[in-house]
C-alpha positions, 0 to 999 in steps of 0.5 A, a space after each residue: 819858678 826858680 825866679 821865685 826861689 831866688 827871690 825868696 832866698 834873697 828876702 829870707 837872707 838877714 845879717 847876723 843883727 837880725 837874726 839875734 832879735 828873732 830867735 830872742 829866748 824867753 826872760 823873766 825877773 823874779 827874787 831868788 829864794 835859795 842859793 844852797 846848791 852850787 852853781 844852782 839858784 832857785 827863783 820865784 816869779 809871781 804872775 799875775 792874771 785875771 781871772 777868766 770868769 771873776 776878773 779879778 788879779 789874782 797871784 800865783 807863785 812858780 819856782 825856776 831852777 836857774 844856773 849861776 856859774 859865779 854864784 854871784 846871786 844872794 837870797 833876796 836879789 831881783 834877777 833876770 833869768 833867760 832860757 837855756 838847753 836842759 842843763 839837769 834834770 830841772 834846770 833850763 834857766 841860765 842867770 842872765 843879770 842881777 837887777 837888784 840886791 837885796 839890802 837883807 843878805 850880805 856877802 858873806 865872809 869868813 872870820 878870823 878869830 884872833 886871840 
């Protein structure tokens, strides 16, 4: 019995390397609809699925509250979203990466006016 244990032990002992693919958090990629809060993004993922008895596609749109610490992302960037301890009282997404910018929304600057 206590042959077993240690044997188990021994299998269940992984490196660090292996321990970081298993405890892998859940991603997604959607677009971001709305950056009007601070250090908050709003982000749309579209999911498709068949339906049960129809089989057909069908579309249907969540919305996910994500944390941006830089505030980097811009309405209109594909981003990539993974899961975090609750943040707020609606925020348990973390911004991971900005796959793709949007051609739309350009950085905004400040203007001066000179006269």
């Amino acid at each position: 019995m206590a042959e077993t244990t240690i044997t188990t032990a021994e299998v269940t002992a992984t490196t660090p390397a292996e321990t970081t693919a298993t405890t892998r958090r859940n991603e997604k990629v959607g677009i971001v609809v709305s950056t009007k809060m601070q250090k908050t993004i709003v982000v749309e993922i579209e999911m498709r699925k068949a339906h049960p008895k129809y089989k057909r596609v069908m579309k249907s749109n969540k919305k996910f509250y994500a944390h941006d610490e830089q505030n980097s992302a811009r309405v209109g960037d594909v981003v990539r979203i993974r899961e975090a301890r609750p943040l707020s009282k609606l925020k348990r997404w973390s911004l991971e990466e900005i796959v793709r910018r949007s051609s739309l929304s350009e950085p905004v600057t400040t203007k001066t006016v000179t006269k």
